[in-house]
C-alpha positions as CSV (number, residue, x, y, z in Angstrom):
1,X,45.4,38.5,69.1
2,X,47.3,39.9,66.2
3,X,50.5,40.2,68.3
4,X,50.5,36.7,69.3
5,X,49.8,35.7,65.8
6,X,53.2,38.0,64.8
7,X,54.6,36.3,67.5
8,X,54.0,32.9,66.1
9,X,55.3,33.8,62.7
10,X,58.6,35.5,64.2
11,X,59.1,32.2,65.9
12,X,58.3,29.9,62.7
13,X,60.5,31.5,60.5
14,X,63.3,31.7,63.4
15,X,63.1,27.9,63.7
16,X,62.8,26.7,60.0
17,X,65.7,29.1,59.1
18,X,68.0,28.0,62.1
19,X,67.2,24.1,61.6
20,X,67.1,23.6,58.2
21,X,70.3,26.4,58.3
22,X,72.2,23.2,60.1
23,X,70.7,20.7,58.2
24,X,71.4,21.8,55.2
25,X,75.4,22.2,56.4
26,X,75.1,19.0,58.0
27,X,74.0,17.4,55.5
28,X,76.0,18.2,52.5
29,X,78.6,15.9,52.2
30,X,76.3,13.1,52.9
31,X,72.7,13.7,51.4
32,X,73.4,16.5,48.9
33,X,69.8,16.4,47.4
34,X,68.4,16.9,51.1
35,X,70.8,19.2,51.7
36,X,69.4,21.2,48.9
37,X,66.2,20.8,50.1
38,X,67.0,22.3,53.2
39,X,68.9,25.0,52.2
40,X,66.2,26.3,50.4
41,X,63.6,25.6,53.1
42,X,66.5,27.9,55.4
43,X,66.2,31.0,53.0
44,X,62.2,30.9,52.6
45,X,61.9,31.3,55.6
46,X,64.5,34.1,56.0
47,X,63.2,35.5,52.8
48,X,59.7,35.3,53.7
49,X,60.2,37.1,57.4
50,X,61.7,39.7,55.3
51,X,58.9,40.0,52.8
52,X,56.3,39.8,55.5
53,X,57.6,43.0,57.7
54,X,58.7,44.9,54.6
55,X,55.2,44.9,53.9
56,X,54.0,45.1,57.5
57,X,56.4,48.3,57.6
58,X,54.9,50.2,54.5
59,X,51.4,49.9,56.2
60,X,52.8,51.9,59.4
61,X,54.3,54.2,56.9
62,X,50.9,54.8,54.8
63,X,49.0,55.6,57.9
64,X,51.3,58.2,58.5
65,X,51.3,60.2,55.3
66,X,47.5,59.7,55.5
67,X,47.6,61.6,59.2
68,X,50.0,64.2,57.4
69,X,47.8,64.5,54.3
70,X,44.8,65.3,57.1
71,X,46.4,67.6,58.8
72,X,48.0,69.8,55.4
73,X,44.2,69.6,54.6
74,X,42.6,70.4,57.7
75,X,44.6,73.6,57.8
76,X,42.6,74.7,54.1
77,X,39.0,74.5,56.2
78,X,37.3,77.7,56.5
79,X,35.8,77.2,60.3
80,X,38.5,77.3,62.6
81,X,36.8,75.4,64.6
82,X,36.4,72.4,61.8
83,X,40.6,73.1,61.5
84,X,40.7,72.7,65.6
85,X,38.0,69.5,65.2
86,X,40.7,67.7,63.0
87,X,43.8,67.8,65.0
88,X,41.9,67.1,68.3
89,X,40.9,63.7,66.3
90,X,44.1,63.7,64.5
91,X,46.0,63.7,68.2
92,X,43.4,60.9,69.2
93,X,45.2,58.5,66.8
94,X,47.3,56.2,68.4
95,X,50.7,55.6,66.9
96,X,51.0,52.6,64.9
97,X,53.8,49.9,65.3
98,X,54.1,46.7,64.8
99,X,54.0,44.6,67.8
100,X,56.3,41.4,68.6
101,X,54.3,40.0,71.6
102,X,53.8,42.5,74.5
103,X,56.4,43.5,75.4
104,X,58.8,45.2,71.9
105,X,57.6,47.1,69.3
106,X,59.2,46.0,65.8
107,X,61.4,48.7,64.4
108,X,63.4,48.7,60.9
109,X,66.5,47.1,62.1
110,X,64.5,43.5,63.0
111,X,65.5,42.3,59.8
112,X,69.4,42.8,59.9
113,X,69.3,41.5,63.5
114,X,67.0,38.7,62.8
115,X,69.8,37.6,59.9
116,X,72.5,38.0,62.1
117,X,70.4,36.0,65.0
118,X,70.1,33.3,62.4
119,X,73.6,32.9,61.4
120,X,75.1,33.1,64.9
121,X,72.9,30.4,66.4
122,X,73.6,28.1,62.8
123,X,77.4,28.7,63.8
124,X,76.9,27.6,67.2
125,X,74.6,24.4,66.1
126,X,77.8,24.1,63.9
127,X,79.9,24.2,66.6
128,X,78.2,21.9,69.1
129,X,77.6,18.9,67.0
């Protein structure tokens, strides 16, 4: 459920930063104060896609120096077999990554390519009409 909800978002800020991107061009010559409007509209939502993995991103990154902080622990237990008790649970965790649908996990370069995506398909809205 949460990918598809991650999916939604990725998809909301894509199309409020593209569309309003185009209207806010469009429209600057002829409704300046709407322009404005969207213009700012276009950069929430690129600044808010940002804000929204950055923090995404430093969950991922928590969970793995917790896992680390385990296992530098685990290796001060007495029992060895408590020390072999914690890896085996250790190596049950799953990775974590943040999932785009089903079918991608979400790495660190999203955000540059999701700008780029943004201002080539503004360029070609440009272009077009």
């Amino acid at each position: 459920m949460l990918a598809l909800q991650c999916t939604y978002f990725f998809l909301g800020c894509l199309f409020l930063s593209i569309l309003c991107g185009f209207s806010a061009i469009r429209l600057a010559d002829r409704v300046p104060a709407l322009a404005g409007m969207y213009g700012v509209l276009a950069v929430n939502g690129i600044v808010l896609y940002v804000a929204v993995f950055q923090l995404a991103f430093r969950i991922t990154e928590n969970i793995e120096g917790l896992r680390e902080m385990i296992e530098v622990t685990s290796f001060g237990l007495t029992f060895r077999g408590d020390q072999k008790y914690c890896r085996k649970v250790l190596k049950s965790i799953p990775e974590m990554a943040i999932s785009v649908g089903t079918f991608h996990k979400v790495e660190r370069e999203s955000v540059p390519a999701f700008l780029s995506y943004v201002c080539e398909q503004v360029v070609g809205l440009l272009v077009a009409f």
